[in-house]
Structure formats: structure tokens, C-alpha cells
N, CA and C atoms as an extended XYZ file, in Angstrom:
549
Properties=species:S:1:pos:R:3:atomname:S:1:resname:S:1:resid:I:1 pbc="F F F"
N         0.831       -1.167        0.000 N   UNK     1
C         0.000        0.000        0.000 CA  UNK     1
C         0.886        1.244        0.000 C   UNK     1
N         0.702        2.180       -0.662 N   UNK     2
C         1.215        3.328       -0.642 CA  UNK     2
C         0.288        4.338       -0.333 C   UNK     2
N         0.729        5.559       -0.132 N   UNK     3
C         0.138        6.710        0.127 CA  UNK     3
C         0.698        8.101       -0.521 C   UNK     3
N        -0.544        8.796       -0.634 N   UNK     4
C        -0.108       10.235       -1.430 CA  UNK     4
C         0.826       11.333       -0.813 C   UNK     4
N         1.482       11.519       -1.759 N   UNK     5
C         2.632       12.606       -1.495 CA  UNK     5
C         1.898       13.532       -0.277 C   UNK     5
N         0.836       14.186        0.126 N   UNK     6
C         0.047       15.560        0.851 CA  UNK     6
C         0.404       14.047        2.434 C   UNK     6
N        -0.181       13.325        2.365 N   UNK     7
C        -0.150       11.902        3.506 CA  UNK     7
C         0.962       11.926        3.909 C   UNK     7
N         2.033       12.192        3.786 N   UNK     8
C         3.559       12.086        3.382 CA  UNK     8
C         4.206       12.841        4.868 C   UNK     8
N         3.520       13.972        5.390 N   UNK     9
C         3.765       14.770        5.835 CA  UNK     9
C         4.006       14.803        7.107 C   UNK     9
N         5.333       14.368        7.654 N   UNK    10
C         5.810       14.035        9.068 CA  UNK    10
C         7.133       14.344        9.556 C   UNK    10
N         7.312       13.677       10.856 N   UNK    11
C         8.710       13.340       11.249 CA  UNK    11
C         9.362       12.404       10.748 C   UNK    11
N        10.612       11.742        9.866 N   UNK    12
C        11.092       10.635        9.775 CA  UNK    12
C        12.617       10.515       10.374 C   UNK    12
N        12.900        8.862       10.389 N   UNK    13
C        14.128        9.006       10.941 CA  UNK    13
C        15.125        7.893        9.953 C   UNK    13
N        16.802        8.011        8.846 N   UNK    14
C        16.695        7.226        8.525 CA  UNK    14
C        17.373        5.985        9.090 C   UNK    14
N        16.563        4.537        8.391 N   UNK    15
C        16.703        3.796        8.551 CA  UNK    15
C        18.220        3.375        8.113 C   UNK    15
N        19.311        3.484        9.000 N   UNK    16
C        20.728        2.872        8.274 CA  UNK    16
C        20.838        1.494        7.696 C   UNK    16
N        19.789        0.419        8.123 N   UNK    17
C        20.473       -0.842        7.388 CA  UNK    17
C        19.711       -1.098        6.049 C   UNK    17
N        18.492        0.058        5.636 N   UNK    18
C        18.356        0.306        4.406 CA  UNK    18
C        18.610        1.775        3.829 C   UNK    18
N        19.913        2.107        3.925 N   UNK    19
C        19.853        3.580        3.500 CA  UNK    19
C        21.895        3.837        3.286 C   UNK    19
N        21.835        3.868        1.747 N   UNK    20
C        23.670        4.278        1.600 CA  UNK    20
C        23.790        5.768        1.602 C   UNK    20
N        25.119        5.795        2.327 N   UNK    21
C        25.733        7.245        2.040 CA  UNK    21
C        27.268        6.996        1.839 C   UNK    21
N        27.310        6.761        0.671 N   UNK    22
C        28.307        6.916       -0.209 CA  UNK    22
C        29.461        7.621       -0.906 C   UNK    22
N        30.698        7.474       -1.644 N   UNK    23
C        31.137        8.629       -2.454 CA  UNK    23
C        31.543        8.026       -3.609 C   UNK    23
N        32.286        8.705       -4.436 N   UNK    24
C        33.067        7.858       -5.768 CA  UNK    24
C        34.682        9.150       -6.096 C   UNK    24
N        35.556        9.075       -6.071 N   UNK    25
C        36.413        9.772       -6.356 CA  UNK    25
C        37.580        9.081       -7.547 C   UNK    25
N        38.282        9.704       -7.981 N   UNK    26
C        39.346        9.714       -8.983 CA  UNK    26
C        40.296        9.306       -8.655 C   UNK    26
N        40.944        8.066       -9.050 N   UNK    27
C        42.022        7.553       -8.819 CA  UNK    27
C        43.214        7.414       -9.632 C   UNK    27
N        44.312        8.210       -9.382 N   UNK    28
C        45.671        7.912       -9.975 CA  UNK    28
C        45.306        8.711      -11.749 C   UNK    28
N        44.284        9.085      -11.971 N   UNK    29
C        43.784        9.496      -13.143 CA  UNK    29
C        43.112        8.511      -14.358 C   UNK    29
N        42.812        7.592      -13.709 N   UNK    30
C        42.615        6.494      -14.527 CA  UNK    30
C        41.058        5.722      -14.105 C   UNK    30
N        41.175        5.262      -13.026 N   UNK    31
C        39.628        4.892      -12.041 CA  UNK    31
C        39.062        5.260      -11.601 C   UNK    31
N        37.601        4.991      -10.496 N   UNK    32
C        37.198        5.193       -9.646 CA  UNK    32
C        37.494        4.387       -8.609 C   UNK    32
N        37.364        5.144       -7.113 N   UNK    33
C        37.710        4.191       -5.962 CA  UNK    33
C        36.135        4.957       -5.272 C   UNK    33
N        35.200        3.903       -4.766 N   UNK    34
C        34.117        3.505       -4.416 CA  UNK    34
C        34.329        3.703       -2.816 C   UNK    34
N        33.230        4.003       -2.279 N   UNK    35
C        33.118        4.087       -0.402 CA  UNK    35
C        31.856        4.706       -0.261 C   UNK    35
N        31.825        4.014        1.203 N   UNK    36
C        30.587        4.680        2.135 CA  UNK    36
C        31.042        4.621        3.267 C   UNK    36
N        29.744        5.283        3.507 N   UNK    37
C        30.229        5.369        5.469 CA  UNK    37
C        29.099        4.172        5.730 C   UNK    37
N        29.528        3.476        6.975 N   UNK    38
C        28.499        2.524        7.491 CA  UNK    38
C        27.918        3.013        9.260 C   UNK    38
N        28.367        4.310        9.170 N   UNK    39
C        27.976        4.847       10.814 CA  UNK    39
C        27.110        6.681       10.445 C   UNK    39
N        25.958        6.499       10.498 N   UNK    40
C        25.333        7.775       10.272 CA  UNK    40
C        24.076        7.872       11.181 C   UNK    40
N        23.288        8.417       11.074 N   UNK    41
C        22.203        9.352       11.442 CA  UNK    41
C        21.234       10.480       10.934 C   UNK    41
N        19.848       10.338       11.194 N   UNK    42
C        19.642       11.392       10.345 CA  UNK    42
C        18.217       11.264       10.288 C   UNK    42
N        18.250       12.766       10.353 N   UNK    43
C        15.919       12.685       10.251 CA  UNK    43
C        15.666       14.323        9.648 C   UNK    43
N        14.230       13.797        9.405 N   UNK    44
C        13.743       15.211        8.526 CA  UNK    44
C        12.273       15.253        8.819 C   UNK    44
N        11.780       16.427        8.789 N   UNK    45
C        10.282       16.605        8.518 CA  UNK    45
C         9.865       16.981        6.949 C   UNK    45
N         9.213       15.959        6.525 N   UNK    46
C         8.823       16.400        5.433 CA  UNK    46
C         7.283       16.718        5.346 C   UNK    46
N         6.804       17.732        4.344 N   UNK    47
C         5.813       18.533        4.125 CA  UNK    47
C         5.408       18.357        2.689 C   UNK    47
N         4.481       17.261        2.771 N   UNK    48
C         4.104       16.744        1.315 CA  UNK    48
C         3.027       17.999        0.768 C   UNK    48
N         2.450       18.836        1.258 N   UNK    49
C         1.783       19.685        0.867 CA  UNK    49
C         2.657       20.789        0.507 C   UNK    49
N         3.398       21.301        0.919 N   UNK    50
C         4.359       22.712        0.743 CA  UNK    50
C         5.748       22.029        1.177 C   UNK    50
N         6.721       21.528        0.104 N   UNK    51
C         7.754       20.904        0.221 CA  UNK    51
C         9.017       22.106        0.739 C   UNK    51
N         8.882       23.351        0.673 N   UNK    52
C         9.614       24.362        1.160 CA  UNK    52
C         9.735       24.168        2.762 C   UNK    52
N         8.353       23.865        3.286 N   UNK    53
C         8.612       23.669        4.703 CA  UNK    53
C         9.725       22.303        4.914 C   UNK    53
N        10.181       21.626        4.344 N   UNK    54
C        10.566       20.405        4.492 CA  UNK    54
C        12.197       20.436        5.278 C   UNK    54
N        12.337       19.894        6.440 N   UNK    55
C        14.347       20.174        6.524 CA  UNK    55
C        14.242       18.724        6.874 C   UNK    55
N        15.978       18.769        7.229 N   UNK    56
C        16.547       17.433        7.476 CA  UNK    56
C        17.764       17.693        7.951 C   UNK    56
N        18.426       16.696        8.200 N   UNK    57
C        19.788       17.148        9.072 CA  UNK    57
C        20.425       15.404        9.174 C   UNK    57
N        21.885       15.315        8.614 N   UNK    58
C        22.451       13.778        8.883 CA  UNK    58
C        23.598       14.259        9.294 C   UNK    58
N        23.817       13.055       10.124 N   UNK    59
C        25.721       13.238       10.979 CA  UNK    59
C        26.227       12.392       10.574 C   UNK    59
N        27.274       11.897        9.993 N   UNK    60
C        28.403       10.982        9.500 CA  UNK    60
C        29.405       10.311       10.493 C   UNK    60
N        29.693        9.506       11.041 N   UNK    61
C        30.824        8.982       11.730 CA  UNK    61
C        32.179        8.931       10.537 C   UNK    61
N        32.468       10.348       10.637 N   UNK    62
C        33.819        9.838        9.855 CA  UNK    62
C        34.936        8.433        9.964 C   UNK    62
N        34.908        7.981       10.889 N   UNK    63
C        35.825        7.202       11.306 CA  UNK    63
C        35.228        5.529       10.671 C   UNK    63
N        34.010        5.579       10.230 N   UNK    64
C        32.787        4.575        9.428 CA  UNK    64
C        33.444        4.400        7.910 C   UNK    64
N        33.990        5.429        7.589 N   UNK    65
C        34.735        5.143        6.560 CA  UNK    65
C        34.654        4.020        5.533 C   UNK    65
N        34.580        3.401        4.346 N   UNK    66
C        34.927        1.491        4.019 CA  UNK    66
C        35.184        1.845        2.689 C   UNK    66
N        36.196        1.642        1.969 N   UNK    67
C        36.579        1.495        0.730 CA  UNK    67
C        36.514        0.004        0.231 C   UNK    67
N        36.947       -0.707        1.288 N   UNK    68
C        36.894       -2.469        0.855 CA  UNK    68
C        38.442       -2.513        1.355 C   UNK    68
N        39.127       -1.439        1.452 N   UNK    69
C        40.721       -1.220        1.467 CA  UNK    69
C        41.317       -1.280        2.857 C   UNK    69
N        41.844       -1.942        4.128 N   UNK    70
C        41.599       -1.296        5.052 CA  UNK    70
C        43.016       -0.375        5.304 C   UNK    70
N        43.985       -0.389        4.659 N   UNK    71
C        45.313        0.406        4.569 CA  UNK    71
C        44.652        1.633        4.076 C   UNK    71
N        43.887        1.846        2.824 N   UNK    72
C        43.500        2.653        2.121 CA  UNK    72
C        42.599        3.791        3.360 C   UNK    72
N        41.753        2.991        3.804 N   UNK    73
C        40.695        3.269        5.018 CA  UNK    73
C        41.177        4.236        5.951 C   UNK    73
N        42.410        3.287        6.886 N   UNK    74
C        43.093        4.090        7.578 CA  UNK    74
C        43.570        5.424        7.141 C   UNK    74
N        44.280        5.405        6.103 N   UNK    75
C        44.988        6.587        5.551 CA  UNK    75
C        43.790        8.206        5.965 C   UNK    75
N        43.020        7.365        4.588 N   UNK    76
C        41.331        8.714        4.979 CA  UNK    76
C        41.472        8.944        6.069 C   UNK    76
N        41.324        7.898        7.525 N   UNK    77
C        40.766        8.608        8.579 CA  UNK    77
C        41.970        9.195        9.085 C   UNK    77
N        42.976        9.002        8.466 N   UNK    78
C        44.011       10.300        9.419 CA  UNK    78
C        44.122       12.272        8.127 C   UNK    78
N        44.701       12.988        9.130 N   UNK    79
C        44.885       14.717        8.650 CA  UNK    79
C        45.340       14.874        7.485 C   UNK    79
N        45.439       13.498        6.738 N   UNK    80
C        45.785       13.827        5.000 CA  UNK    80
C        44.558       13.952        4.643 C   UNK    80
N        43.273       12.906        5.255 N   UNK    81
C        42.193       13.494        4.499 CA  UNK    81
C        40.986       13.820        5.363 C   UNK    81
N        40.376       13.066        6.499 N   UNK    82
C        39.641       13.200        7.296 CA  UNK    82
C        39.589       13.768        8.572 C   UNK    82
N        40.621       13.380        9.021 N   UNK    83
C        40.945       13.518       10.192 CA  UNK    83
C        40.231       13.150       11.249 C   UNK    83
N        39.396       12.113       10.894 N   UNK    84
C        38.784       11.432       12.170 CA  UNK    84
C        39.029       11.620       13.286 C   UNK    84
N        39.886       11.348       14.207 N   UNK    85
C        39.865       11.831       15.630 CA  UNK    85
C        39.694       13.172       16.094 C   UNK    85
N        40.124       14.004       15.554 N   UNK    86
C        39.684       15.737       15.305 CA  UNK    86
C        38.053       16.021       15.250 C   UNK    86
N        38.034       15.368       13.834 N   UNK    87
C        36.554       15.893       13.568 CA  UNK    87
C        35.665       14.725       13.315 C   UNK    87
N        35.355       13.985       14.106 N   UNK    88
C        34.678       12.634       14.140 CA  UNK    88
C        33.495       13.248       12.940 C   UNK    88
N        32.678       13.860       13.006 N   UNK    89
C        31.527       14.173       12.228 CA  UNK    89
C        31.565       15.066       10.506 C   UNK    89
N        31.032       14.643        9.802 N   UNK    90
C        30.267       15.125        8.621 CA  UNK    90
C        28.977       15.610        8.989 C   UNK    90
N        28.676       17.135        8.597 N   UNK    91
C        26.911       16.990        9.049 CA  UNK    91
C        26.302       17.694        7.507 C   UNK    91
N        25.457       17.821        7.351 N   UNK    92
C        24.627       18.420        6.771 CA  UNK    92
C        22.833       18.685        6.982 C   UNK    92
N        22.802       20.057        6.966 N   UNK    93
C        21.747       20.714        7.129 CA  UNK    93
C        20.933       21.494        6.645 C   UNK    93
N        19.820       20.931        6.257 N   UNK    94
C        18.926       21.924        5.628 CA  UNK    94
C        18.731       23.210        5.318 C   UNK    94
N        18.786       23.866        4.407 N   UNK    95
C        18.942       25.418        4.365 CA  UNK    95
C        17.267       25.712        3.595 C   UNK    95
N        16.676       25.045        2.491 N   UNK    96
C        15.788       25.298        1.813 CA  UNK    96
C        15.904       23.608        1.128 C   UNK    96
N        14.390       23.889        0.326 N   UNK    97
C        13.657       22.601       -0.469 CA  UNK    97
C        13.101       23.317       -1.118 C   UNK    97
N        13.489       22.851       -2.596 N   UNK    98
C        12.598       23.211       -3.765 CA  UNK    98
C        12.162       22.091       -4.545 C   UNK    98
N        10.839       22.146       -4.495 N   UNK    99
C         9.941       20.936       -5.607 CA  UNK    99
C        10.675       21.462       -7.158 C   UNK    99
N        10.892       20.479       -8.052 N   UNK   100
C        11.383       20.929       -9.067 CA  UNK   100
C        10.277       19.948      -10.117 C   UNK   100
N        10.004       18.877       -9.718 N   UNK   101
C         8.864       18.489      -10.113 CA  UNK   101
C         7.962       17.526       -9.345 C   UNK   101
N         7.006       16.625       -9.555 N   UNK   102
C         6.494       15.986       -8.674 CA  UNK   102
C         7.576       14.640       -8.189 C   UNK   102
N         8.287       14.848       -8.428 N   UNK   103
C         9.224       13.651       -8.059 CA  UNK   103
C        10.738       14.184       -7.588 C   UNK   103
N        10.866       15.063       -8.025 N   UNK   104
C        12.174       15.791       -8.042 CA  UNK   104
C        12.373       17.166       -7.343 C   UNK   104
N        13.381       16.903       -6.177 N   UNK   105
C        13.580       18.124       -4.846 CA  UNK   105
C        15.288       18.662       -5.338 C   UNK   105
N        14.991       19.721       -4.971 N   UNK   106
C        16.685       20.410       -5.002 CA  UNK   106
C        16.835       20.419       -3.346 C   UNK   106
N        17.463       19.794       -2.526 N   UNK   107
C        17.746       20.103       -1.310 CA  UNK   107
C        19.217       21.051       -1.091 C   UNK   107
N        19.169       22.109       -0.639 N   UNK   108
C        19.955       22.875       -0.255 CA  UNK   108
C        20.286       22.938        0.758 C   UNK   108
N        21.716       23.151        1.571 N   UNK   109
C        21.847       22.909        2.850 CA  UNK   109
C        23.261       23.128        3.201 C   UNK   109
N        23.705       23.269        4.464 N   UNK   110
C        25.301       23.512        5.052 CA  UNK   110
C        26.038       22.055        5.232 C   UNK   110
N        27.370       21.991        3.820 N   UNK   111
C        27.866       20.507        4.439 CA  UNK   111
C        29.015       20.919        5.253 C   UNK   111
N        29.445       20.185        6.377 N   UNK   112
C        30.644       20.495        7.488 CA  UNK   112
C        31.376       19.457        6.815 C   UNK   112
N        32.762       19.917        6.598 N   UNK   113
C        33.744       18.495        6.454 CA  UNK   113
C        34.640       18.945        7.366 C   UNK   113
N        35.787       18.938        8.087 N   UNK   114
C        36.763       19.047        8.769 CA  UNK   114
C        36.390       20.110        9.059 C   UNK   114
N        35.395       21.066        9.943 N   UNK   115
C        35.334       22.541       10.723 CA  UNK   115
C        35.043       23.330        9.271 C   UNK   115
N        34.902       23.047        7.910 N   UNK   116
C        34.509       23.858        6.783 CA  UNK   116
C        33.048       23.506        6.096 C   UNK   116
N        32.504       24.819        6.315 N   UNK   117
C        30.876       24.629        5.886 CA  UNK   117
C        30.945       25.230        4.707 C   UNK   117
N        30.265       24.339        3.557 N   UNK   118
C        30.120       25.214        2.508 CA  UNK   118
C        28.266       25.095        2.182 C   UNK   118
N        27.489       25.685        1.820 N   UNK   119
C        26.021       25.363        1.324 CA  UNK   119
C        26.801       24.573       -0.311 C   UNK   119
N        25.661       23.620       -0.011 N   UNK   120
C        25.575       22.445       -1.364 CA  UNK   120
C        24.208       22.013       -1.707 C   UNK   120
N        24.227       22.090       -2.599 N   UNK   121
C        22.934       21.346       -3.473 CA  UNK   121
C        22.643       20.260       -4.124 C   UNK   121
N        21.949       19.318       -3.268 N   UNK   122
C        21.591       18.313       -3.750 CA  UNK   122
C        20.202       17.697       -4.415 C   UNK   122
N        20.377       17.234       -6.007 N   UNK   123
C        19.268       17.132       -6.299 CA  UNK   123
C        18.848       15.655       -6.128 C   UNK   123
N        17.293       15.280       -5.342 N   UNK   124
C        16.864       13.986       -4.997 CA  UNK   124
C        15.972       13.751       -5.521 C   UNK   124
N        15.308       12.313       -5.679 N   UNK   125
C        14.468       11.942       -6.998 CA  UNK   125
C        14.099       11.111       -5.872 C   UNK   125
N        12.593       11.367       -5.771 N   UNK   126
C        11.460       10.618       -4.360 CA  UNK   126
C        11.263        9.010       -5.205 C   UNK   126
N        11.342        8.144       -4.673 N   UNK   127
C        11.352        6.756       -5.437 CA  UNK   127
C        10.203        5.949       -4.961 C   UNK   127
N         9.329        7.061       -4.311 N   UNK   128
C         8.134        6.034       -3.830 CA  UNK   128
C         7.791        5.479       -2.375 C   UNK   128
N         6.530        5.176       -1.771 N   UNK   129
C         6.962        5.091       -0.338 CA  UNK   129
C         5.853        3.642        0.018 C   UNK   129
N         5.837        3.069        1.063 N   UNK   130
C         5.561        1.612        1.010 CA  UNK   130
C         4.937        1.409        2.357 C   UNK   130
N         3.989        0.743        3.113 N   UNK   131
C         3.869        0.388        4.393 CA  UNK   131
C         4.754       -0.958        4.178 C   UNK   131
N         5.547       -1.081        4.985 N   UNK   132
C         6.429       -2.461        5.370 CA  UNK   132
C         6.044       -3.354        5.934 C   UNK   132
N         6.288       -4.503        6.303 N   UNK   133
C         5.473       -5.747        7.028 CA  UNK   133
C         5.163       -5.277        8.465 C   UNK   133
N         5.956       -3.921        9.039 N   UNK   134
C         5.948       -3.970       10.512 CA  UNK   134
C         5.076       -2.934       10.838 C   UNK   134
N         4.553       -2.078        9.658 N   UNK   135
C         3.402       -1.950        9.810 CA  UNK   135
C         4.203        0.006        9.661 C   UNK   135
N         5.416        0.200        9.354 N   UNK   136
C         5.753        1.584        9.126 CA  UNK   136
C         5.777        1.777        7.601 C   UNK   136
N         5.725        3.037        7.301 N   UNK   137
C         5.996        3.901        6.343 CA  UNK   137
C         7.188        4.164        6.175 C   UNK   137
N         7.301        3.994        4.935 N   UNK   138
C         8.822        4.197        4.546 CA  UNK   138
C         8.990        5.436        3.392 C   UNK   138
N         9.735        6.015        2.673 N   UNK   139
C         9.861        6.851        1.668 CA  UNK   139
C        11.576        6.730        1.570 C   UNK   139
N        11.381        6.746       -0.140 N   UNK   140
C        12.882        6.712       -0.406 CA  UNK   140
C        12.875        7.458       -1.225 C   UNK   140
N        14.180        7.846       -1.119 N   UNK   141
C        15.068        8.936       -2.292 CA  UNK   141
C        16.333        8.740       -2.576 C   UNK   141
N        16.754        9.313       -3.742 N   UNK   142
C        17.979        8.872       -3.867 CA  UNK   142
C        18.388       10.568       -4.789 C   UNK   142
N        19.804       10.901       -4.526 N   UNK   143
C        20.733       11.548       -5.023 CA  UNK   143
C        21.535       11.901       -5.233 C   UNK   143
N        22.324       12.956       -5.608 N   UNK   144
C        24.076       12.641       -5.235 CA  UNK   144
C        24.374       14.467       -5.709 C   UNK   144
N        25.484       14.226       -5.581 N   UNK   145
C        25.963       15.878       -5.464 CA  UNK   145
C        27.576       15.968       -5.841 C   UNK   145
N        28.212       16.484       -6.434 N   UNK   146
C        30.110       16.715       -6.766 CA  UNK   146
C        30.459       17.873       -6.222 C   UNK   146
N        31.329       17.410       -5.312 N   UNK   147
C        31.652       18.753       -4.315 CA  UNK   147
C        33.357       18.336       -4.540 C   UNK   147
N        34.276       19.628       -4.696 N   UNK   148
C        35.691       19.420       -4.594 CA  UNK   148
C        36.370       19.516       -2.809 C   UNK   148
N        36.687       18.595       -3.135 N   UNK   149
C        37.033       18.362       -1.512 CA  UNK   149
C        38.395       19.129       -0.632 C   UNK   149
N        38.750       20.093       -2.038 N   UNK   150
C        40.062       20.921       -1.771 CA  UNK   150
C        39.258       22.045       -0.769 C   UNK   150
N        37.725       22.423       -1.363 N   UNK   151
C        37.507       23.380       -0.627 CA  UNK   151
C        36.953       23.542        0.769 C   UNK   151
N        36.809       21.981        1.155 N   UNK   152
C        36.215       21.301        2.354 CA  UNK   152
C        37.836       21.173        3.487 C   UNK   152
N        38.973       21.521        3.137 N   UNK   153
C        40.296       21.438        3.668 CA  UNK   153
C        40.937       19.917        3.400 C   UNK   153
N        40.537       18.794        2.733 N   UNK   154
C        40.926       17.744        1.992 CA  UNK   154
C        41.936       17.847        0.756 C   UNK   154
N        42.931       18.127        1.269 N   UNK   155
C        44.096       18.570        0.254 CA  UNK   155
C        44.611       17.774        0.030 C   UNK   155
N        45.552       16.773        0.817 N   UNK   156
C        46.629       16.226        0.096 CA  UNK   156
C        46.319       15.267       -0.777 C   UNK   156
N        47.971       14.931       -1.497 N   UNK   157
C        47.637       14.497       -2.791 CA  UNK   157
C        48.739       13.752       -2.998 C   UNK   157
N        49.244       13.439       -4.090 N   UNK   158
C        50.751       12.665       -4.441 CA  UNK   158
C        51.062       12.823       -6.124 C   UNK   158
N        51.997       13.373       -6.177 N   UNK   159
C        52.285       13.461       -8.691 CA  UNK   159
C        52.470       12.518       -8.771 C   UNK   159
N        51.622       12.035       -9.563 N   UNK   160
C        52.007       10.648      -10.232 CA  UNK   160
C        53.523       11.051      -11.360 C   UNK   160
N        54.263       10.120      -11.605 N   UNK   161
C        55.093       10.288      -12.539 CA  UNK   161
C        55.235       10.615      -13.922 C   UNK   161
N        54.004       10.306      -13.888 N   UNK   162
C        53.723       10.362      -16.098 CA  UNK   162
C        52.962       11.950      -16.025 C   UNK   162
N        52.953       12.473      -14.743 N   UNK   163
C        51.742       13.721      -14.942 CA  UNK   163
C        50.610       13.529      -14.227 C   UNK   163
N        49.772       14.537      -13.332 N   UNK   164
C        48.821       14.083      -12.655 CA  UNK   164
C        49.016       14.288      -11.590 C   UNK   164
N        47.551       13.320      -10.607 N   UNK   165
C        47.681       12.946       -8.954 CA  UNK   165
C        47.366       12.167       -9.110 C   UNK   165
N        47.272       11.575       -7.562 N   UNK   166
C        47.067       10.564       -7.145 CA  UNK   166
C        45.632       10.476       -7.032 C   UNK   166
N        45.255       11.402       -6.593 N   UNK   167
C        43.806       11.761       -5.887 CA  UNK   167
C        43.201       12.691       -6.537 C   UNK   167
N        42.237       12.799       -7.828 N   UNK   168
C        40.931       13.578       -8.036 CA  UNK   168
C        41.073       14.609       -7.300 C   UNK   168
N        40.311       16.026       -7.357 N   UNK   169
C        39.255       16.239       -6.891 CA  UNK   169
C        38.296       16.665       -6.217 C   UNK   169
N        37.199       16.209       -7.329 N   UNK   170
C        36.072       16.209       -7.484 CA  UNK   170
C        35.599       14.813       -7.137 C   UNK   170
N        34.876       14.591       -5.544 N   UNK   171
C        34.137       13.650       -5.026 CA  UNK   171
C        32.391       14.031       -5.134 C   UNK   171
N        32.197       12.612       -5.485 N   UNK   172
C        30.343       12.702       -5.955 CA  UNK   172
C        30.061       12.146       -4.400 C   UNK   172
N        29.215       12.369       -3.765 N   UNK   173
C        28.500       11.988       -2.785 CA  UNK   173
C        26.965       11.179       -3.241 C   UNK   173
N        27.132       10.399       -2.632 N   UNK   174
C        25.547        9.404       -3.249 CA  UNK   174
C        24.739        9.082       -1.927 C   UNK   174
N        23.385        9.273       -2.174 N   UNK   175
C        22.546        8.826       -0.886 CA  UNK   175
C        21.878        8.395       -1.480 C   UNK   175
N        21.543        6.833       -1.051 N   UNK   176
C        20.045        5.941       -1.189 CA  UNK   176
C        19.568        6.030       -0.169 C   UNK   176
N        18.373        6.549        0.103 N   UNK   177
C        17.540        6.840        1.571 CA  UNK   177
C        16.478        5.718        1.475 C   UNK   177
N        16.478        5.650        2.647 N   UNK   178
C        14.770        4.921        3.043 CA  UNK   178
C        14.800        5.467        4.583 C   UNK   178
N        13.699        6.524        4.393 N   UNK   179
C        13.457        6.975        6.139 CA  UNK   179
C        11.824        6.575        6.298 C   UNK   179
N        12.228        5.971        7.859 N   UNK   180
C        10.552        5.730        8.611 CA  UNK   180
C        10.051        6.934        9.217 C   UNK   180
N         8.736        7.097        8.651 N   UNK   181
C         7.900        8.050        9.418 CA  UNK   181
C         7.386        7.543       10.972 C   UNK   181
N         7.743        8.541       12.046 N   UNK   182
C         7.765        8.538       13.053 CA  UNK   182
C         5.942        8.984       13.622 C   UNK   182
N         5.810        8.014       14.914 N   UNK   183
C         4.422        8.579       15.532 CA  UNK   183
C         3.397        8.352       14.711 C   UNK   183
């Protein structure tokens, strides 16, 4: 059973063991190297009638880190790129919501990476929402966003020999959501 977008209109909280927050960055100039975080948080009120009223807010456990790599892993969570013990958290926060169509939100909002806030825009595509066997509401979205991570204080790098870096960049951030409506 589903329900109409105006029905929609609550507290949610998301669900982490159905919900990625992801990245994809540039490797050596040649690949991609793939990750998520597996430690987050995160809820929103959404306003299926006037989607402007809508915010949200997620915290990141930097230190959640997973490339598949765990040398690679470590590296991130130290002051070449994350600095995990410093700044345990990623947050981002709602600034504005714009309906762009009936399916499609521009979420605008403050991302923190290491003590640096920049506003970013992310565009999300609503994928539909479901009562589950346990008897909650669910709604998913999915989107992603390319933010350069030089300007977040994520600098270092390494010349490759033929020309180049080591490291991209320009990191895409990806979220597959599924949040339960609360109460």
C-alpha cells in the first residue's frame, strides 16, 4: 500500500540498514575508488503539501569510513584526508527545499567536512513510499551531489610520474535513503 505525497507529511528518521551514504572519487587518473560510510544518522520533517517547509539534518561517523581497502581506510581517517579523531563528524543541514517536479527536490543545505561549511545542493528523486510488514511507512530517495574536496580542507595528494595525482578532486557523494515516518 502506498500513500499520497500531501499523507507524506511528518517526522522521519533514517533507517541505516536500508539507506547508503556513499562517495566515488578519482584515482591515480585512470579509475574510480568507491566508499561509504556505514555509521550515520539522520531525520527530517517532510511537508508533502508545501515541500519548502521540508528540513533534514544527517551526521556521518567519519571514522565509518569502508573502501573495501583497510590500509587505504586508515589513511582517509588520518589529517591527510579526514581527520577522524579531530573531527569525528560530517553533518549536513537543511537550508531550503525546492519541488522541481512531482518527483524531483533540489535540497539545499550547510555541508561540514573538517570545521569547513560550505552550502551544497543536492538534487533527490522521491522513489516512492511503502507500508512495510511492521506496519511503518517508509519513503525513499535517492541523489548525489560533486563537491571538490580541496575546498572542504581535503588537500593532500601525491604526482604521479607520467603527470597528474594521485587523488581527483572532485568527489560525488551518493545517498540511497529509506526513512521511517515517526508517531
Amino acid at each position: 500500500m502506498t500513500v499520497s505525497i500531501p499523507e507524506l507529511t511528518g517526522d522521519y528518521v533514517l533507517d541505516p540498514t536500508h539507506t547508503r551514504i556513499g562517495f566515488v572519487a578519482r584515482h591515480a587518473m585512470v579509475t574510480k575508488v568507491r566508499g561509504a560510510f556505514h555509521q550515520f544518522e539522520g531525520t527530517a520533517h517532510l511537508d508533502g503539501v508545501d515541500p519548502s517547509k521540508s528540513t533534514g539534518r544527517v551526521v556521518i561517523k567519519t571514522e565509518s569510513i569502508d573502501t573495501g581497502v583497510e590500509q587505504r581506510d586508515q589513511h582517509l581517517r588520518t589529517n591527510d584526508f579526514l581527520d577522524a579523531p579531530n573531527f569525528p563528524d560530517i553533518t549536513f543541514r537543511t537550508t531550503s527545499v525546492e519541488a522541481k517536479s512531482d518527483t524531483e527536490y533540489r535540497v539545499t543545505g550547510d555541508l561540514t567536512i573538517k570545521d569547513t561549511t560550505k552550502p551544497v545542493s543536492i538534487d533527490f528523486e522521491y522513489t516512492g513510499n511503502a507500508v512495510d510488514p511492521y506496519g511503518n511507512l517508509r519513503v525513499g530517495l535517492e541523489g548525489s551531489v560533486t563537491i571538490s574536496r580541496k575546498e572542504f580542507g581535503v588537500t593532500w595528494n601525491a604526482a604521479l610520474e607520467g603527470g597528474g595525482v594521485l587523488v581527483g578532486d572532485k568527489v560525488v557523494l551518493e545517498f540511497d535513503i529509506s526513512a521511517i515516518k515517526q508517531g
